[in-house]
N, C-alpha and C positions, 0 to 999 in steps of 0.2 A: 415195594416200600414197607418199612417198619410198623407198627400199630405203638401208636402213643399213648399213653396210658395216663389218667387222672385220680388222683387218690387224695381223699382225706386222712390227714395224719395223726387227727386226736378222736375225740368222741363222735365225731360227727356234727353238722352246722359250722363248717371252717366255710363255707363259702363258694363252695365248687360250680355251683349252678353259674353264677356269676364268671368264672375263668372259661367254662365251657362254652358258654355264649360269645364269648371276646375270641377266642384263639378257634372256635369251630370255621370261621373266614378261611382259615387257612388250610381247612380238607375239604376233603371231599362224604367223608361218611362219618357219624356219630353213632357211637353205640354204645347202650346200656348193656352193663355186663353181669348185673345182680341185680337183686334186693327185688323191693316191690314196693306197694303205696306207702311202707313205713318211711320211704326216702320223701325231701321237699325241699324243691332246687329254688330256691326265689332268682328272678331275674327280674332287674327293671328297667325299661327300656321309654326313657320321655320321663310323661310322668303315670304309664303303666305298670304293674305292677304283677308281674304273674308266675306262681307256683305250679311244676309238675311233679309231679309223683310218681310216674310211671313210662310217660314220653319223654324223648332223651333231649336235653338242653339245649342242641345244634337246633330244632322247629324252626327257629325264628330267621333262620338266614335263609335264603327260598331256594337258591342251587343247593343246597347241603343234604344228602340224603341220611335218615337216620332210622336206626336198626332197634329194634328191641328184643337183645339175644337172647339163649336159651337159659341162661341164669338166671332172669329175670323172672318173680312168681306176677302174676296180674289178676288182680280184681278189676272184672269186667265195667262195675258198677263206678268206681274211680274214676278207671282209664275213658269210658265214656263222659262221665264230667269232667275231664279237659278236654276232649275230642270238643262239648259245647263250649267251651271258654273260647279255643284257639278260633272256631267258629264265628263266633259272637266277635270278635274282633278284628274279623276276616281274613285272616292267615290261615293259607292253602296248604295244606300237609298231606293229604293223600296222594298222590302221585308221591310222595316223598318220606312216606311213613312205612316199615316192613315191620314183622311180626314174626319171629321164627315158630315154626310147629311146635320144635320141642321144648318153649315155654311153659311151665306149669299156670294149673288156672285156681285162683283158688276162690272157692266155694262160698255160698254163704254157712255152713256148718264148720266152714274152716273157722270163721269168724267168733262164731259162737261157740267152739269149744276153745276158743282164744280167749273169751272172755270170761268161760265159766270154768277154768282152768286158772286163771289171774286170781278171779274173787275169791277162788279157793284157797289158797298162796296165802291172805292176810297178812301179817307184817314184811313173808317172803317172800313177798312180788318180784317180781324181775325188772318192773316196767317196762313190759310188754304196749306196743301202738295199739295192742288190741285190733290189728290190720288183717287176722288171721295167717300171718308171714309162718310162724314158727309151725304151727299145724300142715299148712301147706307142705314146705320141705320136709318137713317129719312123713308123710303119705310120697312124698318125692324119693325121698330115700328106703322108704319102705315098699316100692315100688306098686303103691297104689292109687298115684297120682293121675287125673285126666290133665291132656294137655290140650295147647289150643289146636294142634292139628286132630285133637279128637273131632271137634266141631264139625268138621269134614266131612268123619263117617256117618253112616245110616244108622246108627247104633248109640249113637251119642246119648240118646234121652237115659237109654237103656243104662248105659257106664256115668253117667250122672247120679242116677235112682241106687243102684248099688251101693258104690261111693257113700252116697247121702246116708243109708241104711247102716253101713258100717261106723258111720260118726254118731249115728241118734246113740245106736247103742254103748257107745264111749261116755256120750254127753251124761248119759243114764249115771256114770260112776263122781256125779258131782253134784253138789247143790243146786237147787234149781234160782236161775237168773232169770232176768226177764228180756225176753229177745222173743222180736216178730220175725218168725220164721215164712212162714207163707207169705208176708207182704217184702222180706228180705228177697225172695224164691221169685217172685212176679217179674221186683225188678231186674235181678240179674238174668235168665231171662228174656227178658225185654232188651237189656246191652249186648248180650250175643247177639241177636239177629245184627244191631248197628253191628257189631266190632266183625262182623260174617263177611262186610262189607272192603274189608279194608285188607289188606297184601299180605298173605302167608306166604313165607319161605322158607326154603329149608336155610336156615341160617349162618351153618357153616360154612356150605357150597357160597353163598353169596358173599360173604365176607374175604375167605380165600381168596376167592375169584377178585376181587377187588384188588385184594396189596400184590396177586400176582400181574394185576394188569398195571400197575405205577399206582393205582389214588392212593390219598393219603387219609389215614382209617386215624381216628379218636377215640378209645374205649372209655366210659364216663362211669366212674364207679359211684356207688351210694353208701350214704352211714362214715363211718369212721376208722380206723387200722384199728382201733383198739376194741371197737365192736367185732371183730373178726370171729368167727366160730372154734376155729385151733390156736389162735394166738392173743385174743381179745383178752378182756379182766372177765374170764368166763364163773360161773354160769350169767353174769349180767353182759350177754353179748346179744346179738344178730342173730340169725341161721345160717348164713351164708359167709364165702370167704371177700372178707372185703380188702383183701391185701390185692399185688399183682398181680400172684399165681392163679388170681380167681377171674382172672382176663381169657387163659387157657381154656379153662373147665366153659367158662360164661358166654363163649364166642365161638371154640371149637378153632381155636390155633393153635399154633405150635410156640414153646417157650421162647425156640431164635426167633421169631415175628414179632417180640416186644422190640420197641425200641426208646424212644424218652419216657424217664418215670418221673409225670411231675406232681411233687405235695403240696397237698395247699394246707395251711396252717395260719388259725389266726393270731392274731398279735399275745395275744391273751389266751385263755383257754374254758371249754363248758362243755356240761353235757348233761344231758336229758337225762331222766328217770334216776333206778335206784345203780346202786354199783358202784366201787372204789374209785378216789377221785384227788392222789396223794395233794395237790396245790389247791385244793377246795378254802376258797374264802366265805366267813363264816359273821362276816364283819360288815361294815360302814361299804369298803373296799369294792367286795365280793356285790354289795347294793345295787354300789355307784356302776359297777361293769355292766350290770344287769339294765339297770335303766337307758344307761348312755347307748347299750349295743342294743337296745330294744330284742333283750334275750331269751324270748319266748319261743317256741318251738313250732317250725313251718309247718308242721305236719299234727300235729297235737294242741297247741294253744301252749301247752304246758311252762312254765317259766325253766328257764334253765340254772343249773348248779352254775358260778361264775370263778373263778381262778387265775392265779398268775400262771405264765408259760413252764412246761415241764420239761426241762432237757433229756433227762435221763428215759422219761415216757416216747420223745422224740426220736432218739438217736436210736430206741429199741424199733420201731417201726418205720425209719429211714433204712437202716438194715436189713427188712425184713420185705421189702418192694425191691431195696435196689436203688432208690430213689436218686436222679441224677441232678433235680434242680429244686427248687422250692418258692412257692411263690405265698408270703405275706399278705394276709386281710385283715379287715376292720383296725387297722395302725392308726385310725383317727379317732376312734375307742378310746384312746391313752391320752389324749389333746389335755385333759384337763389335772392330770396326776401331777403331782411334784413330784415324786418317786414311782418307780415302777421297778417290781421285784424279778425275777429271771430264777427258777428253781435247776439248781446246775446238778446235785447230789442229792441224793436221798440218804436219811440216816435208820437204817434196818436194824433195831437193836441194837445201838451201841457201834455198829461197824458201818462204815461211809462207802458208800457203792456209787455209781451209776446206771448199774443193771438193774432191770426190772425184778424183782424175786419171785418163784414158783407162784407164791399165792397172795398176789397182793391185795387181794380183799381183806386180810387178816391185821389187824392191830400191829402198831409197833413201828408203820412206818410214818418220818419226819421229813421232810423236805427240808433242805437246805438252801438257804438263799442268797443272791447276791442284788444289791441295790444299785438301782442307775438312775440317775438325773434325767425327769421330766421332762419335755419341752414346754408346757404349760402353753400353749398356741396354740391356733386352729389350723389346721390340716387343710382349711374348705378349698385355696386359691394354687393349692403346688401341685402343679401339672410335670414336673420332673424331679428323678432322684436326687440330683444334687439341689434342687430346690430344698429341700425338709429341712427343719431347722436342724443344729450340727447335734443337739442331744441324738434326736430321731434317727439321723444319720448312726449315731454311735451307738445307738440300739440295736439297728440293722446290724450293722458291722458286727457287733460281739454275735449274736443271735448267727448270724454266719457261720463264724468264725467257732462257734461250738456244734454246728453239725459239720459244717466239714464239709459241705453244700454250695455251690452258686443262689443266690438269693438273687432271681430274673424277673421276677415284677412283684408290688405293693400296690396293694388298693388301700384308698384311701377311702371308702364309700360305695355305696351301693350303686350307684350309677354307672354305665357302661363307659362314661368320659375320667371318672375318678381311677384310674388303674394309670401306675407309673412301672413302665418298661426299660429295663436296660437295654 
């Protein structure tokens, strides 16, 4: 069997968490294939409400086994406060939770030269989670990374202390911050011993070994296409590749092993921190999006930038996955709009494109818009697509119809029962 693939198609916060939990029924294996506690999948289930950051969104179905592959970076200290969440709630995951060795782990100095690296930056932040994600891969790619199959060896303390010893002296080249390092040091720590307890694999072998025996594998990406490390609106990106290609690298398959690439995409569009943002609403508009989608950030608190949809942002990162279907969220965000704008073209100096330009951080570019009639209704009671009032319908429709896409399900809400499937 193929590996199915889940991608956010804008900044990140489209909603994935929620499509993961719904369509995981239908495999057998969920795996995380990037990122780290920078990601925050909310799923709500009843009237519970719970966020991971590091465990992959399939937890909650109790046959489904789920993987946390080698692309994945892990702070121990995190990943143990869900291990007590899912606890606390009594949903059994061990039997059903694996860890690949060659996961990066990242440190508490990763952390602190995350943040004493940001403060330094002053107006040039990146807005960084301050999760220590970027330090981590930076020691990943410099090949002096400890992984969690180090935990394993006799030696561990040893390639910790090291490690640790090559960051004080980095940290030295920056303002001093205030960060508790020995009471950071305790805890973490204190989560290895728990996380010592739970299933290291070699993650490729297991994963193979799965799509070559028939199950059906789910790869669950984190962040957003546009946060991508080679193709995002860099330097305000990720560290990691959050497109498809980063399914290969983050899992250890082969590129014929993808099989459906599906985006999720919200109705609307947002994103956390600093970074180019052409359909950024500045207005009443950009307010009202914020309040209505309660647009704060899973993983940070932080309020999010709010926006009309970006086609030409879209159609750049639909082509850049492959992406074979798309599925629609928070469409009941817009319940209250008389208009709603759809940004179809971008105006780059004078010249009307669709394409993304070299360096869209830089001045000069206009979005182009096209207006469409509201539904003004609420969303709360339509359990099917041809339900939506005929605006919403012709929303859908065009919004299709400009990526070129099958549009296979709309959520209309956070709830697990609000999702309308073709």
């Amino acid at each position: 069997m193929a590996v199915d693939v889940i991608l956010g198609l804008q900044w990140g916060d489209e909603g994935k968490g929620k499509i993961v939990d719904y369509l995981a029924d239908k495999y057998d294996m969920v795996c995380r294939f990037q990122g780290g506690p920078n990601a925050g999948h909310t799923i709500i289930i009843g009237t519970n409400k719970y966020v991971l950051h590091t465990i992959p969104s399939g937890i909650f179905r109790q046959k489904i086994t789920n993987v946390i592959g080698n692309g994945v970076v892990i702070d121990p200290i995190t990943m143990v406060r869900e291990l007590d969440n899912l606890d606390k709630e009594g949903i059994e995951f061990r039997s059903r939770l694996f860890i690949a060795r060659k996961a990066h782990l990242i440190l508490p100095t990763h952390r602190y030269i995350d943040a004493a690296s940001e403060a330094a930056k002053g107006k040039q932040k990146i807005g960084s989670t301050l999760k220590g994600i970027g330090p981590t891969y930076m020691d990943k790619t410099g090949r002096n990374g400890l992984r969690v199959g180090d935990i394993e060896t006799a030696d561990f303390k040893e390639k910790y202390e090291a490690l640790k010893a090559k960051h004080m002296d980095f940290i030295k080249l920056y303002p001093e911050i205030d960060f508790d390092l020995a009471a950071e040091e305790q805890k973490w720590f204190d989560c290895i011993e728990i996380i010592k307890e739970l299933n290291f694999v070699d993650g490729e072998y297991m994963v193979n070994k799965a799509i070559k025996a028939g199950k059906k594998v789910l790869a669950e990406g984190a962040q957003g296409s546009m946060l991508d490390i080679d193709f995002g609106t860099y330097p305000f990106v990720t560290s990691s590749n959050t497109i498809s290609a980063g399914v290969c690298n983050g899992l250890g398959i082969a590129p014929s092993q993808i099989g459906e690439v599906i985006g999720i995409v919200k109705a609307y569009c947002t994103r956390v921190g600093s970074g180019p943002f052409p359909t950024q609403l500045d207005d009443a508009d950009g307010e009202k999006l914020r309040k209505i989608g309660s647009e704060f950030g899973a993983t940070t608190g932080r309020p999010r930038r709010c926006g009309w949809i970006d086609i030409p942002q879209l159609l750049y990162t639909i082509m850049l996955s492959g992406v074979t279907q798309i599925v629609i969220t928070k469409l009941d965000v817009l319940d209250e709009f008389e208009t709603i704008k759809v940004g179809t073209h971008y105006d780059v100096n004078g010249e009307v494109t669709n394409e993304l330009p070299y360096d869209i951080n830089v001045s000069g570019i206009s979005p182009i818009y096209e207006s469409h009639k509201g539904w003004s209704s609420s969303l709360e009671d339509v359990t099917t697509i041809d339900g939506l009032p005929q605006e919403a319908k012709d929303y859908v429709s065009e919004l299709e119809r400009q990526f070129g896409i099958p549009i296979s399900m709309i959520s209309t809400g956070p709830e697990r029962r609000k999702l309308l499937v073709k």
